[in-house]
C-alpha atoms as one frame of an Amber mdcrd trajectory, in Angstrom:
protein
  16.954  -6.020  -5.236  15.715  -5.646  -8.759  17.880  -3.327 -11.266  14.507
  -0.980 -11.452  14.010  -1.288  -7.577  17.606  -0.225  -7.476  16.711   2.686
  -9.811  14.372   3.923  -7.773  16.359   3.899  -4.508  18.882   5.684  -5.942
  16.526   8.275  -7.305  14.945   8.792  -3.840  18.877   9.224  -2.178  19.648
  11.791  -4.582  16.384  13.628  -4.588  17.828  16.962  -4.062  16.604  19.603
  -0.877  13.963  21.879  -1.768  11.937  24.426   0.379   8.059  24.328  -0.130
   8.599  28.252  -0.826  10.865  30.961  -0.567  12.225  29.296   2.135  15.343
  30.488   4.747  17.725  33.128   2.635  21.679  31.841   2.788  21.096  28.636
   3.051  22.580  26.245   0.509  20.631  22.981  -0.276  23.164  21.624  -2.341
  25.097  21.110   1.181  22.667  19.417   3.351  23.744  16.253   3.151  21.830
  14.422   5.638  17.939  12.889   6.055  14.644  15.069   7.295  12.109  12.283
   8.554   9.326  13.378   9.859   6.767  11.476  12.033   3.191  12.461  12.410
   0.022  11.834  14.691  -2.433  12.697  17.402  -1.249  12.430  20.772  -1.947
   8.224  21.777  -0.741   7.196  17.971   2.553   5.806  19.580   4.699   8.747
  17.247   7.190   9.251  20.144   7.672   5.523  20.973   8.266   5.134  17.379
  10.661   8.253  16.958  12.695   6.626  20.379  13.036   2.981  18.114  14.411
   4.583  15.401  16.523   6.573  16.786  17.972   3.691  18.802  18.078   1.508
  15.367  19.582   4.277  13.013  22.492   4.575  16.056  23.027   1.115  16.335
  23.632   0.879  12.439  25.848   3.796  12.610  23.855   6.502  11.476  24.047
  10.006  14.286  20.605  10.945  14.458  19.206  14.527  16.025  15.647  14.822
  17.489  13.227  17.883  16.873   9.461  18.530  17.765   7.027  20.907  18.692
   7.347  23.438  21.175  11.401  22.609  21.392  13.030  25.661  20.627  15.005
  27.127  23.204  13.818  30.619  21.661  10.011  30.465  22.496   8.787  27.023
  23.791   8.516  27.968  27.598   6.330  31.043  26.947   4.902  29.252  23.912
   3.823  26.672  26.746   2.488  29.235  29.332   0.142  30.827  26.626  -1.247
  27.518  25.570  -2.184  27.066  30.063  -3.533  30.726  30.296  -5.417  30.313
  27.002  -4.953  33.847  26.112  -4.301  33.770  22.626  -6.816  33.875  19.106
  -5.798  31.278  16.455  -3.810  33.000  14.270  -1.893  34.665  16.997  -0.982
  31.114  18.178  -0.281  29.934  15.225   2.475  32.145  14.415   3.871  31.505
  17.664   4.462  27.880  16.673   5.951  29.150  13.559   8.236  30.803  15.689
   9.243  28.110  17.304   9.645  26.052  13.968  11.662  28.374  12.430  13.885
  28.800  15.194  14.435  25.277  15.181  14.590  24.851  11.438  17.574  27.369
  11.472  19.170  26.409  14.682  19.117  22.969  14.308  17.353  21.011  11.596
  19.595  22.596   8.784  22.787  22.405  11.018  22.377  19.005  11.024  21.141
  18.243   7.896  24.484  20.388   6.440  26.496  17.858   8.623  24.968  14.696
   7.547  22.568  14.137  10.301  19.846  12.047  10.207  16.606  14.621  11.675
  13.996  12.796  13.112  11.075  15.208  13.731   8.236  14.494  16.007   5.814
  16.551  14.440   6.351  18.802  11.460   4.118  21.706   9.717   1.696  19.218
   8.609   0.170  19.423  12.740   0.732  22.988  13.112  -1.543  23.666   9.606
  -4.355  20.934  10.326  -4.789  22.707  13.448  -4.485  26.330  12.644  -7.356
  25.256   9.686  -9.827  23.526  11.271  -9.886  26.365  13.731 -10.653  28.437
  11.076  -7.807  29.706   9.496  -7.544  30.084   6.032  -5.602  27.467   4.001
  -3.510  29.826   1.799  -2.562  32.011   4.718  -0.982  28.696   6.701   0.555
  27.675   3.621   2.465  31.183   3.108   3.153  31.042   6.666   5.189  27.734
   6.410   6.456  28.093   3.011   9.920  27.950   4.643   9.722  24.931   5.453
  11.993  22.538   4.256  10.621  19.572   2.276  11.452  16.039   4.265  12.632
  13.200   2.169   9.802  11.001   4.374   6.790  11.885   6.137   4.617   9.024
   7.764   1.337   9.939   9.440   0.547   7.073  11.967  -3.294   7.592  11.489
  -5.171   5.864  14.754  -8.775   5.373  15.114 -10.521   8.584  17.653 -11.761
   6.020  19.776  -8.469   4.037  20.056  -7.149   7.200  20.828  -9.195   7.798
  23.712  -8.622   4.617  25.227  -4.576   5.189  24.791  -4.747   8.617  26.092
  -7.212   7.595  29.401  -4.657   4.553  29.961  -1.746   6.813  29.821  -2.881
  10.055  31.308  -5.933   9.048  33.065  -7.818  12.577  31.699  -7.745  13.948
  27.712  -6.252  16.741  26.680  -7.869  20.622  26.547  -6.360  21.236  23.226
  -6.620  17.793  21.805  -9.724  17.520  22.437 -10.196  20.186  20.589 -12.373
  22.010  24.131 -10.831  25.889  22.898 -13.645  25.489  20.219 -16.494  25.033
  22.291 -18.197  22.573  19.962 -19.398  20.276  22.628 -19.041  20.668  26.894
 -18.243  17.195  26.886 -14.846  16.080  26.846 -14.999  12.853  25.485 -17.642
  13.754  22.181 -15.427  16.329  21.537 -12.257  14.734  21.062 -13.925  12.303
  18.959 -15.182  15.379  16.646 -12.372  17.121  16.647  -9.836  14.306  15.867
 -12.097  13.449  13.002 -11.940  16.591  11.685  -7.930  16.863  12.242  -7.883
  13.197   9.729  -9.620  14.440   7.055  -7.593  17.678   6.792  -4.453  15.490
   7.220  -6.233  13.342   4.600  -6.633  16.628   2.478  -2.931  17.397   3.197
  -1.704  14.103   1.691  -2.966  14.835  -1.179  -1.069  18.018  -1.633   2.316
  16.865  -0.005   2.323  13.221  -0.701   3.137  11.836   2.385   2.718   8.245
   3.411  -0.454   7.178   5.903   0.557   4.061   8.383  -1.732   2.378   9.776
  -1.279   3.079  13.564  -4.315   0.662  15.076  -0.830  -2.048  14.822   1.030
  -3.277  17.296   4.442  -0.648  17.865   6.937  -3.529  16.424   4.633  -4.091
  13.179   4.384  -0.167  12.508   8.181   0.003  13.325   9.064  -2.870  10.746
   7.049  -1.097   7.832   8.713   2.259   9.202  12.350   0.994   9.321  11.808
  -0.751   5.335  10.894   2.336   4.633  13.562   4.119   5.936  16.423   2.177
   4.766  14.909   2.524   0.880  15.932   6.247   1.211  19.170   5.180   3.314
  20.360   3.140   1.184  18.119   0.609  -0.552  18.064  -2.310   1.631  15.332
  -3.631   3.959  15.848  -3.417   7.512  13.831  -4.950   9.790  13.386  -5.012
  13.625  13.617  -8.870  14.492  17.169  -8.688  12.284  19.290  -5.817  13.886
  22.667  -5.512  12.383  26.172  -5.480  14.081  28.066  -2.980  12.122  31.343
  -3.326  12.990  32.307   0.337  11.699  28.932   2.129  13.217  30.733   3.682
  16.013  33.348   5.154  13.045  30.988   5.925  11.257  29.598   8.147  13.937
  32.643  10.015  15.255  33.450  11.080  11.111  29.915  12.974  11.397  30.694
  14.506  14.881  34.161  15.832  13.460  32.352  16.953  10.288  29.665  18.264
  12.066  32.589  20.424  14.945  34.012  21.813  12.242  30.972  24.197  12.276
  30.657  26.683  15.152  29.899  25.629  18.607  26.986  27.209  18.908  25.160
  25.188  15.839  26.130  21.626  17.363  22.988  20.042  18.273  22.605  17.228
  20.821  23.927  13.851  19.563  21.864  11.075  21.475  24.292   7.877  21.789
């Protein structure tokens, strides 16, 4: 690596913590030692198969990873889920029950981690939860406020697929398209298929929008899962630690599983209660 490429890896580790706003009070961001990466996408983009390979590779190389995602918090997410079947709710009421259930997590888990030098790996962030809330209608400044305590990752990816590749992923996998990602709650169209098309166009371009004001990275998702994970993974290890990793090349760190018990006795220090799961 070049002295300047060096540079600039350096610069990206010690880019310090920041929330997009007021954020959470009492937290201190000087403390959160560890890595927020957060991977976006529509539902067939292959986000969770890629969250499941790099969580497996940052293990393997030593690195104790914890997972979060919408509709995970133990506060809300099962009555979060039984309003989304029944329907019941208007946009904005829905909307700040997911921001319920994000901020439960953030505090419960994401920033527990982070303080204890976890690697998050989020499957799904704000940047979903405002695309949606806005093309439904809501205003942009309102979301904004609403998820201005939201901590800023040090990596967001948005595996942008084509709509019609998404169809065909979702019909393989489920056999039927989803009510809400298809967007059906707006009643644009009373067919199914045209309006998941429409609707998944119109979540891009906000998400398009949106990297221009948060500056995260678009992959191309219409790849093959072990090309997206290779440009994922070089990514990754810039803002790890500078060197390239790559998925045909998986290292045998002798002092991964070391490495990996320090964090868990760093991270028990802390009370019980904040100790989120460790996958192995």
């Amino acid at each position: 690596m070049s002295g300047a490429n060096a540079r600039d890896a350096e610069a990206t580790m010690l880019r310090p913590k920041r929330f997009y706003g007021k954020g959470l009070p009492g937290v201190a961001l000087d403390q959160l030692r560890g890595q927020l990466i957060v991977v976006e996408g529509a539902d067939g983009s292959g986000r969770s198969t890629q969250i499941d390979m790099l969580r497996n590779w940052l293990e393997r190389r030593g690195s104790p990873t914890v997972n979060v995602g919408l509709k995970r918090s133990m506060l809300v997410s099962r009555e979060l889920e039984q309003a989304m079947q029944g329907n019941i709710l208007g946009t904005r009421t829905l909307s700040l029950f997911y921001a319920t259930d994000f901020a439960d997590q953030l505090e419960n888990r994401i920033i527990p981690a982070l303080r204890s030098g976890f690697i998050v790996l989020a499957d799904r962030y704000i940047y979903t939860l405002m695309s949606r809330a806005i093309v439904r209608g809501v205003e942009r400044a309102w979301i904004r406020d609403v998820y201005n305590i939201a901590l800023v990752p040090d990596a967001v990816f948005y595996l942008a697929v084509s709509p019609k590749i998404l169809v065909e992923r979702n019909l393989r996998k489920h056999a039927v398209l989803d009510h809400w990602e298809s967007g059906m709650d707006m009643h644009r169209s009373s067919n199914m298929y045209s309006s998941f098309i429409e609707y998944q166009r119109l979540i891009q371009k906000e998400f398009k929008a949106m990297q221009e004001h948060y500056g995260f990275e678009t992959i191309n998702g219409n790849r093959s899962p072990r090309a997206i994970q290779n440009e994922l993974r070089a990514k990754i290890e810039v803002i790890l630690n500078g060197k390239s990793g790559l998925i045909e090349e998986e290292s045998d760190d002798s002092n991964r599983e070391e490495r990996i018990a320090r964090s868990i006795t760093t991270f028990a220090d802390g009370s019980e209660g904040d100790q989120p799961p460790l996958r192995r």
